[in-house]
N, C-alpha and C positions, 0 to 999 in steps of 0.2 A: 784378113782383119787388120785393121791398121791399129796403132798408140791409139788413137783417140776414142775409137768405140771399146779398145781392151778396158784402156782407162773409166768410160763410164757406165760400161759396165760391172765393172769390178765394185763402186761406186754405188751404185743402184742394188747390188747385190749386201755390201755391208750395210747400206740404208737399212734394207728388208728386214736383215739379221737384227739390227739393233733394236728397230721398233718391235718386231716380235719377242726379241728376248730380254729387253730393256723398259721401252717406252711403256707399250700395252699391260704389262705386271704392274711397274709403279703405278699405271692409271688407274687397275684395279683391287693393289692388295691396301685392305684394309688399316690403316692408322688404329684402329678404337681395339684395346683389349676384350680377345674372345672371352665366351661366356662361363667357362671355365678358369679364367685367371684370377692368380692372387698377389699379393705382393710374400715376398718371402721373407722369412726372418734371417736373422744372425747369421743364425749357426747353418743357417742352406747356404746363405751366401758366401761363408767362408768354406765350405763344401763344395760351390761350384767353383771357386779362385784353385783352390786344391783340384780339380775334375781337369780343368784348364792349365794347370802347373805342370800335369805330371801325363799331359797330353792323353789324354780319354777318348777325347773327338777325333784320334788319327784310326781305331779303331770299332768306335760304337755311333751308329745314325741317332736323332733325336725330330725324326719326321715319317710319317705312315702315309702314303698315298694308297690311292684304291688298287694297283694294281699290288700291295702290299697285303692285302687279306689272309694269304698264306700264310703269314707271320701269325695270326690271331689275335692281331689287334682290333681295338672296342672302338676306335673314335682315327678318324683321315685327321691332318694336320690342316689347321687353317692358320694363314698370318695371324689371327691376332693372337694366336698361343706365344709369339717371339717380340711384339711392338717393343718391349721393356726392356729386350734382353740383349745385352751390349759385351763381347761381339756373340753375334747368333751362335751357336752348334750344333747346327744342322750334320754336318759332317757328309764323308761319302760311302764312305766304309762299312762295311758288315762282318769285319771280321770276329767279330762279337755281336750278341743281339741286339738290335732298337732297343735305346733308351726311355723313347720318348713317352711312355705310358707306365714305367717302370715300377712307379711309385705305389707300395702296395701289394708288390707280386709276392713278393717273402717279408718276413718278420726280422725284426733290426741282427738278431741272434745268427741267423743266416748269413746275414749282408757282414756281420762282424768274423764270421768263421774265412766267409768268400774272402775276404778283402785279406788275412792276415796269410791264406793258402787258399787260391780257386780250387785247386784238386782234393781241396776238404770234402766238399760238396759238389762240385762237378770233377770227376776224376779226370776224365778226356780233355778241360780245360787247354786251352794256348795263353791263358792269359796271366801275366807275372802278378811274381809275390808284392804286397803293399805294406807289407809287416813293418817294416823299415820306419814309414810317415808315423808310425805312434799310435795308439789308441787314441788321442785325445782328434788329430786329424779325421783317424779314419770314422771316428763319430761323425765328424762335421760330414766327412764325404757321405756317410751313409742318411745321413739328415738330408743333405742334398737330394739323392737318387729317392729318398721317400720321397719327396716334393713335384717328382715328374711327373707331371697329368694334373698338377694343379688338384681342383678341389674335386676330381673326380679321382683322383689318387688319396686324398685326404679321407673320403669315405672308407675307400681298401685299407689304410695304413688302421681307420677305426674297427674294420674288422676282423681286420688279424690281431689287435689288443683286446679284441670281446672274446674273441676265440682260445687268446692265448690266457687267456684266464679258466676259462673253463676247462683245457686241455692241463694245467698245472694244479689245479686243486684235483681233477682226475689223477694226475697220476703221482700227486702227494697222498693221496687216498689208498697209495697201496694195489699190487698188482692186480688183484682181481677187479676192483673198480674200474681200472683206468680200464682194462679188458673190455669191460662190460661199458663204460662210458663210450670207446670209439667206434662198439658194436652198436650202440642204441643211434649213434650219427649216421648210419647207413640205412637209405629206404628198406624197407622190409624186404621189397622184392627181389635184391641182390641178396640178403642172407642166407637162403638157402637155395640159391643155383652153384653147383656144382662146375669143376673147371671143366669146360667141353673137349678140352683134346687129351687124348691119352698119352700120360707118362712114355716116352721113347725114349732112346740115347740121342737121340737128334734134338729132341725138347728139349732136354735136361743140359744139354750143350750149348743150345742158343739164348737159355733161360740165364746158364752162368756166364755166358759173353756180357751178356744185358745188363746183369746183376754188378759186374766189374767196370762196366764203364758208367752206370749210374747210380748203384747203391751202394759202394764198397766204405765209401769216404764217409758216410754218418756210419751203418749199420755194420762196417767192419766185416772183416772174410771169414768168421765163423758166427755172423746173424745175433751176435750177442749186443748190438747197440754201441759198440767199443769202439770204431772206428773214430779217425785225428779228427773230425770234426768236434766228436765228444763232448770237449771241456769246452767248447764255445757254445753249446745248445742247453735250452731248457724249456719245457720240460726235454730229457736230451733223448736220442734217436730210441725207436722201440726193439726192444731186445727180441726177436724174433720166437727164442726158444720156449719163453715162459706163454707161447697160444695153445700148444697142447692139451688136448681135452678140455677146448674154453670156447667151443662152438666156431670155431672157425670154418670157413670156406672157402673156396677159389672166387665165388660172388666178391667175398666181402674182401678177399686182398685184391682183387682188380679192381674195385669200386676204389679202393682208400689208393691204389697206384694209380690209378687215370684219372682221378678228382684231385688227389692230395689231402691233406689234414691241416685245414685253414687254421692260423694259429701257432701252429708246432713249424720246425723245418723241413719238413716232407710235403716236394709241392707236389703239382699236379704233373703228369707226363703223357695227359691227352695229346698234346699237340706235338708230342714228341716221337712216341710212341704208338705202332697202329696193333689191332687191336690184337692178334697176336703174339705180339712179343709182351703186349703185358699179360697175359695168361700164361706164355711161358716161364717169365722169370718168376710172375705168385707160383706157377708151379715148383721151379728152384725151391724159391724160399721154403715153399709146404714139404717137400722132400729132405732136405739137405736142413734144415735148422727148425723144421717145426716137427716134423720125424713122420705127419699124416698127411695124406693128399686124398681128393676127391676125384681127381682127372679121369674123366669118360664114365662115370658112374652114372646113375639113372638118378634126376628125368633125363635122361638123353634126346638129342634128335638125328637128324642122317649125319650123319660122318661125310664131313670136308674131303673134295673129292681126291687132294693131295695126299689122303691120310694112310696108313699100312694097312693092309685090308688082312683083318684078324687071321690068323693060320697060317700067314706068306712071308 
């Protein structure tokens, strides 16, 4: 091969490169703001200068492609969600979750516990304390992260303040109300199914591993609602012990663990958690801080084939 053909082809070869990963996008991304955009206010905007200060983008993405589904995101990124936004944050990083739908996932109470200690609320957390920036800052920032997903965020952010109202007059109302109000928010047909795998040493171990890396920081390590998160939630974490004799079941704590309690700071852990281990850990909690369990009681049906075969 001589200079001359190395040369044009090397040539021909960055040609290719650029129009595929230059030319042909600007041809076709979008100028016009997607269908969900809005312009932001104030206090977001000074929540994203603070997002952007304190470097957020070197560890959290603000884009969902399809092969991103896994994540459980509602809506793929298209340009016009970013026409506005100067400079972009898209980012590349995942060492924290997609930002980019953010808005709406928790209630401001959460987002203010997360921000002053991540380990309040996610115990396993890597990500640093922001206690430092002030409450007046980390308002703005939390203004911000409500605002992601635009006006389809704007609905979630309305629904955890319809929510969060109902779940505060419940549980200004006094223990047995609030009881009875987050039993009446479970379909019927979870209330009385019973946990299907029976109480072991192996359950009750994998149920407390569960319970330490994700419920320790609201509900505290003896389930009385005390944990550091505390003083930053309200209505604040539910005190486990006072379900006793108050109609509880394994239905109804895996329902409120894989849904969460829209409103309050208990989110959902579908997407986290598969379906075993949150039977495990409601089972923890039913054993170790509610005093009753239901585990492998009747209706029953066949026994998981992994499961101790009775008498062995």
């Amino acid at each position: 091969m001589t200079p001359a053909v190395v040369l044009s082809g090397s040539v021909i070869i960055f040609a290719a490169v650029l129009f595929v990963a230059v030319v042909l996008p600007w041809t076709t991304i979008s100028e016009e703001p997607s269908d969900i955009y809005r312009p932001r206010t104030p206090s977001e905007e000074m929540g994203r200068k603070i997002y952007i200060q304190n470097g957020c983008g070197y560890c959290h993405t603000q884009f969902i492609r399809t092969i991103d589904w896994g994540l459980g995101a509602e809506r793929i990124a298209r340009s016009g969600d970013y026409v506005k936004e100067q400079p972009h944050l898209l980012g590349t990083e995942r060492t924290g979750p997609d930002l980019s739908q953010e808005g709406g996932e928790h209630p401001d109470d959460w987002h203010l516990a997360h921000f002053t200690n991540p380990r309040y609320v996610r115990p396993e957390s890597v990500m640093p304390n922001w206690a430092f920036l002030g409450e007046e800052k980390i308002r703005a920032l939390i203004a911000y992260k409500q605002s992601l997903g635009y006006t389809m965020a704007d609905g979630r952010v309305a629904r955890q303040k319809y929510w969060k109202e109902k779940a505060v007059a419940a549980y200004e109302a006094g223990p047995d109300r609030n009881v009875e109000w987050l039993h009446a928010t479970i379909p019927e047909g979870w209330r009385n199914v019973p946990n299907p795998y029976p109480t072991t040493e192996a359950s009750l171990a994998r149920g407390h591993r569960i319970y330490q890396g994700f419920c320790i920081g609201c509900h505290g390590p003896i389930g009385d609602g005390m944990g550091p998160a505390q003083p930053y939630l309200y209505p604040p974490p539910l005190n486990f012990t006072i379900l006793k004799g108050r109609g509880i079941s394994g239905g109804i704590l895996y329902y409120q663990i894989m849904n969460g309690i829209t409103g309050t700071a208990m989110p959902y852990f579908k997407r986290e958690l598969e379906s075993e281990k949150i039977w495990d850990v409601g089972n923890y909690v039913a054993v170790y801080f509610i005093g009753q369990t239901d585990a492998d009681q009747e209706p029953k049906g066949i026994d998981a084939a992994y499961e101790p075969v009775e008498g062995k």
